[in-house]
C-alpha positions as CSV (number, residue, x, y, z in Angstrom):
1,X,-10.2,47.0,68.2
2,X,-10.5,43.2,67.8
3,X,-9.0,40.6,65.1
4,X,-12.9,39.6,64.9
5,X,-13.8,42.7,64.3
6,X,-10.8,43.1,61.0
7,X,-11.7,39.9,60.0
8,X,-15.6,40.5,60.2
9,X,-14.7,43.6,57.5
10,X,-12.5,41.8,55.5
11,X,-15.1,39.0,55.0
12,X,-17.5,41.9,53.9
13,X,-15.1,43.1,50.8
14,X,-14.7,39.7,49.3
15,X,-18.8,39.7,49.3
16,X,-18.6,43.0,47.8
17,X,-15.6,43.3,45.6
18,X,-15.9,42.6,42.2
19,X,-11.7,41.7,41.6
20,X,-12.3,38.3,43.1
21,X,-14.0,37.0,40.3
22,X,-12.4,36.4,36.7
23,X,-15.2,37.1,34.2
24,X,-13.7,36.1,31.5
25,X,-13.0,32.3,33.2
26,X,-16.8,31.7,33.5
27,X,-17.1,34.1,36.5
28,X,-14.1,31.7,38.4
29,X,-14.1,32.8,42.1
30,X,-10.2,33.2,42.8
31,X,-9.9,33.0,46.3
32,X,-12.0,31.5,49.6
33,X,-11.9,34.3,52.6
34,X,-8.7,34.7,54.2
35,X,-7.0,33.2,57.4
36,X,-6.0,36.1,59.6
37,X,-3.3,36.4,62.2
38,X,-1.8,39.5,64.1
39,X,2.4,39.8,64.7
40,X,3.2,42.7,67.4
41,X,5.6,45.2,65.6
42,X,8.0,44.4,68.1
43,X,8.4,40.9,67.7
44,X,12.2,39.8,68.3
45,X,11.8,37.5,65.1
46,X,11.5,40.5,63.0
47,X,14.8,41.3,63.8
48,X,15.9,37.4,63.3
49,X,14.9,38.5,59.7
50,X,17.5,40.8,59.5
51,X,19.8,37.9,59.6
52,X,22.0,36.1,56.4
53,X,20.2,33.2,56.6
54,X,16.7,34.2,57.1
55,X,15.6,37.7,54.5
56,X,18.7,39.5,54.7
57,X,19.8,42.8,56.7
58,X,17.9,44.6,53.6
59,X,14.7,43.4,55.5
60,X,13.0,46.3,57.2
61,X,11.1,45.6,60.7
62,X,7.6,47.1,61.1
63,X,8.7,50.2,62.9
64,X,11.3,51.1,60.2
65,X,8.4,51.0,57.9
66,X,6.1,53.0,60.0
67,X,7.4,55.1,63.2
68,X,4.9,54.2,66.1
69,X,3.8,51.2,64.9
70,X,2.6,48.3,67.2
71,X,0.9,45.4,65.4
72,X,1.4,43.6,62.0
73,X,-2.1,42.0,60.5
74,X,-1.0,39.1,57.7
75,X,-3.5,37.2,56.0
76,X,-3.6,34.3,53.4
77,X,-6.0,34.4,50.3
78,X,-6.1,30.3,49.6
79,X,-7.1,30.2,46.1
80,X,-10.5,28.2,45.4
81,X,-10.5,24.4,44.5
82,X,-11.4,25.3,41.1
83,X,-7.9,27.3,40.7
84,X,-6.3,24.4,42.2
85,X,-7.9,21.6,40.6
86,X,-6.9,23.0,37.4
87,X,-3.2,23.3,38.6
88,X,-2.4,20.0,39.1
89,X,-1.8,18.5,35.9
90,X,2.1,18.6,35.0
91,X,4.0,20.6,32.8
92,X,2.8,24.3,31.9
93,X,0.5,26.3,34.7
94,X,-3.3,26.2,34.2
95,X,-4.8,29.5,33.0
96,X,-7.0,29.8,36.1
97,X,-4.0,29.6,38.1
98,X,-2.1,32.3,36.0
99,X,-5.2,34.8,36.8
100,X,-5.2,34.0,40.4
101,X,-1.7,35.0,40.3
102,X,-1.9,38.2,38.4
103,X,-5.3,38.8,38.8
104,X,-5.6,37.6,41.9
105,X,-2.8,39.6,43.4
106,X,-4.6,42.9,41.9
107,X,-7.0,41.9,44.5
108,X,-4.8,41.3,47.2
109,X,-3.8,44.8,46.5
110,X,-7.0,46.3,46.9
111,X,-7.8,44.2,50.1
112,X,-4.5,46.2,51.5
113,X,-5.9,49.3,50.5
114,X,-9.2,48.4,51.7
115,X,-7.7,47.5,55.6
116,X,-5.2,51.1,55.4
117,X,-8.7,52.9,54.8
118,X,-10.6,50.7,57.3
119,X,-8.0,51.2,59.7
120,X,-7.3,55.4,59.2
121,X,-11.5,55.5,59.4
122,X,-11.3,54.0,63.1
123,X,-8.3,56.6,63.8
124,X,-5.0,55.1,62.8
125,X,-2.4,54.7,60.4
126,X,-1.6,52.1,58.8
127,X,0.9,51.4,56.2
128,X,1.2,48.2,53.2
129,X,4.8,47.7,52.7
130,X,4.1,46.0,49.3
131,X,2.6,49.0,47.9
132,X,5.1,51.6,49.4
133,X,7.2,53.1,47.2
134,X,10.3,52.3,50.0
135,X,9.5,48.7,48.8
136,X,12.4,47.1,46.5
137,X,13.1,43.5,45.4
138,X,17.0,42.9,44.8
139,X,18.8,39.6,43.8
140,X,14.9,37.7,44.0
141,X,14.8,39.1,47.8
142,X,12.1,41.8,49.2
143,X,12.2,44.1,51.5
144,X,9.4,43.1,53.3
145,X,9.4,38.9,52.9
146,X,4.9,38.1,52.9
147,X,6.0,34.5,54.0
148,X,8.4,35.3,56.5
149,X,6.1,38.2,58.0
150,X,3.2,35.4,58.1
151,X,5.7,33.0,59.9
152,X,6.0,35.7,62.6
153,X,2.7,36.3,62.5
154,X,1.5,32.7,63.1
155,X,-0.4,31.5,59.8
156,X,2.2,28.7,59.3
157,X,5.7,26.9,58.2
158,X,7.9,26.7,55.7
159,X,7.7,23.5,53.4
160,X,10.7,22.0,51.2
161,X,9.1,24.1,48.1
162,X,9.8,27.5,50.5
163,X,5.8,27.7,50.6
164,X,4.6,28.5,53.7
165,X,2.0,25.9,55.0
166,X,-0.9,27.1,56.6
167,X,-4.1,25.6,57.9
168,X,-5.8,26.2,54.6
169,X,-2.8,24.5,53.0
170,X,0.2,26.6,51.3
171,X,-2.1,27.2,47.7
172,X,-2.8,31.1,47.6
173,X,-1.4,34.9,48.2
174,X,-0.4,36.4,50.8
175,X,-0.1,40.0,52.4
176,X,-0.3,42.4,55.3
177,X,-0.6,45.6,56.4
178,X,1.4,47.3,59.3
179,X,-0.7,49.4,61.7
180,X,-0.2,51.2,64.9
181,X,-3.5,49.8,66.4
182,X,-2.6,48.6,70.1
183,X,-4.1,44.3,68.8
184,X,-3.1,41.4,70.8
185,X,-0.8,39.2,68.7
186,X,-2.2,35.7,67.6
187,X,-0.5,32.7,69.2
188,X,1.7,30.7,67.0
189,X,0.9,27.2,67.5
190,X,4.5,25.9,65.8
191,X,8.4,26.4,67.7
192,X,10.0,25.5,64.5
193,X,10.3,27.1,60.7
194,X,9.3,24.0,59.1
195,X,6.9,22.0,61.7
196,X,3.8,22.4,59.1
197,X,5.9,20.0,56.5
198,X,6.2,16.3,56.6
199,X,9.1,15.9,53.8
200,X,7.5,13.7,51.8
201,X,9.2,14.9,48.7
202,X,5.6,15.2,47.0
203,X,6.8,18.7,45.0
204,X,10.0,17.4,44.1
205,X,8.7,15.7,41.1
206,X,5.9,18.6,40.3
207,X,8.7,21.3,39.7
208,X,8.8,21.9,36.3
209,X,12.7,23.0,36.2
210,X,13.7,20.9,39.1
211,X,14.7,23.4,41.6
212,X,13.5,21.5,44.4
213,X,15.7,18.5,45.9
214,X,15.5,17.2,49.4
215,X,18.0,19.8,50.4
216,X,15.6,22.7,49.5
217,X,14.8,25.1,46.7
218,X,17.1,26.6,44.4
219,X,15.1,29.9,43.9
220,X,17.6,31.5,41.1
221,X,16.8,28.1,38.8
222,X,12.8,28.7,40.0
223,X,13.1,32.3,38.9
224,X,14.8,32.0,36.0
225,X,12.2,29.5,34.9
226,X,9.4,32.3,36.2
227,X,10.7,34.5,33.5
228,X,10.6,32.1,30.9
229,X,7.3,31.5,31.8
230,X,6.2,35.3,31.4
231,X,7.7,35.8,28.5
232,X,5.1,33.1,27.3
233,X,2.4,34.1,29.0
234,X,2.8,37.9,29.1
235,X,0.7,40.2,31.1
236,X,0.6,37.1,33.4
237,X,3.2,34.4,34.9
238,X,3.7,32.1,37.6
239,X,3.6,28.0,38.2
240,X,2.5,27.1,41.4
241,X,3.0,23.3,40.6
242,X,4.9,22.8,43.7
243,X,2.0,23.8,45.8
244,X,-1.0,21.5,44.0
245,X,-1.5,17.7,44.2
246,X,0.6,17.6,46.9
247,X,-0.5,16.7,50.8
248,X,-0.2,20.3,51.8
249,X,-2.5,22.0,49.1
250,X,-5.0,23.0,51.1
251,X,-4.3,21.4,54.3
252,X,-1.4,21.1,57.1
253,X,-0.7,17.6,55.8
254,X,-0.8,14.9,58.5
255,X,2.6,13.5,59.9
256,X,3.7,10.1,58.9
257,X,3.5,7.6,61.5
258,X,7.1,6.4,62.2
């Protein structure tokens, strides 16, 4: 089996699946087709993980998942410029963006289901960690950490919002699937956690509660402000200001010239 060949299927449910789309937002299309990149399952870094200042030991490898396992497949979902566009106003999240979070991740959830069945069709089994009942969140930390499993996997870097930068930019969702298909692992064109990010500050200002300084991010003040934030909007939530109208949108922003 072939990453061209995953990605070739993958392609083929967004054309066909119906979740993409938010009627009730003029027919919005949510998200453009994903970026694609395979981690082996035994990837030293997935033990790095393990470690205080990465996840936490509570992060569980591939093969602690799902004896037998060999590959990881991680994908990004960038959202469309239309979600984006409307995000980049300040203050409150745009509606759009509040589907392509809630909505949007119901179909991030079916594209996992869609690549276990894709991948048990062809003969083998395959496992989505988010959608496990194994899978906990405690203290704001998962698990099975999307962003660092996409690091691993080589889709991109970390930025000073804790958004992980990829070629399409660090706007959308992310998720993966752990299978014991023998792939080959994708490359990662990047030697350090935050190579994608130029520290310009740009999503300093956009953070609503101020969580981000040029130290980092604060993610108990982010989440706290998360909650406040569903308790308005309630089915949906999220902000996503610190990842619109700033150079790494939808892009690896370019490095400053020194």
């Amino acid at each position: 089996m072939r990453l061209e060949d995953i990605v070739k299927a993958m392609n083929g449910f967004f054309e066909a699946n119906p979740l993409n789309v938010a009627a009730e937002l003029n027919s919005l299309q949510l998200f453009d087709p994903p970026l694609v990149a395979v981690a082996a399952a035994d990837d030293p870094l997935f033990d790095r993980l393990k470690e205080a200042d990465a996840v936490g030991p509570g992060h569980m490898s591939p093969k602690e998942w799902q004896s037998g396992s060999k590959a990881v497949v991680s994908y990004f979902l960038p959202f469309t410029a239309t979600v984006r566009k409307a995000n980049r106003s300040l203050g409150l999240p745009a509606l759009e963006w509040l589907y392509g979070r809630i909505e949007g991740e119901r179909f991030n959830q079916a594209l996992e289901k869609f690549l276990v069945g894709y991948f048990a069709a062809a003969g083998y089994r395959a496992l989505a960690p988010t959608s496990d009942r194994r899978f906990t969140v405690v203290d704001r930390k998962s698990n099975w950490s999307e962003r660092h499993v996409a690091f691993v996997a080589g889709l991109g870097t970390f930025g000073l919002s804790r958004s992980l930068i990829t070629q399409a930019g660090s706007a959308g969702r992310l998720g993966s699937v752990i299978v014991d298909a023998d792939l080959k692992a994708t490359a990662r064109y990047y030697s350090e956690p935050e190579e994608n990010c130029i520290k310009c500050g740009a999503c300093i200002p956009r953070c609503p509660p101020q969580a981000i300084t040029e130290s980092g991010k604060d993610n108990a003040v982010c989440g706290d402000y998360l909650d406040r934030v569903k308790m308005r909007y309630t089915p949906r939530y999220g902000c996503g200001k610190c990842q619109t109208a700033v150079p790494c949108e939808d892009r690896i922003p370019a490095k400053r010239s020194r």
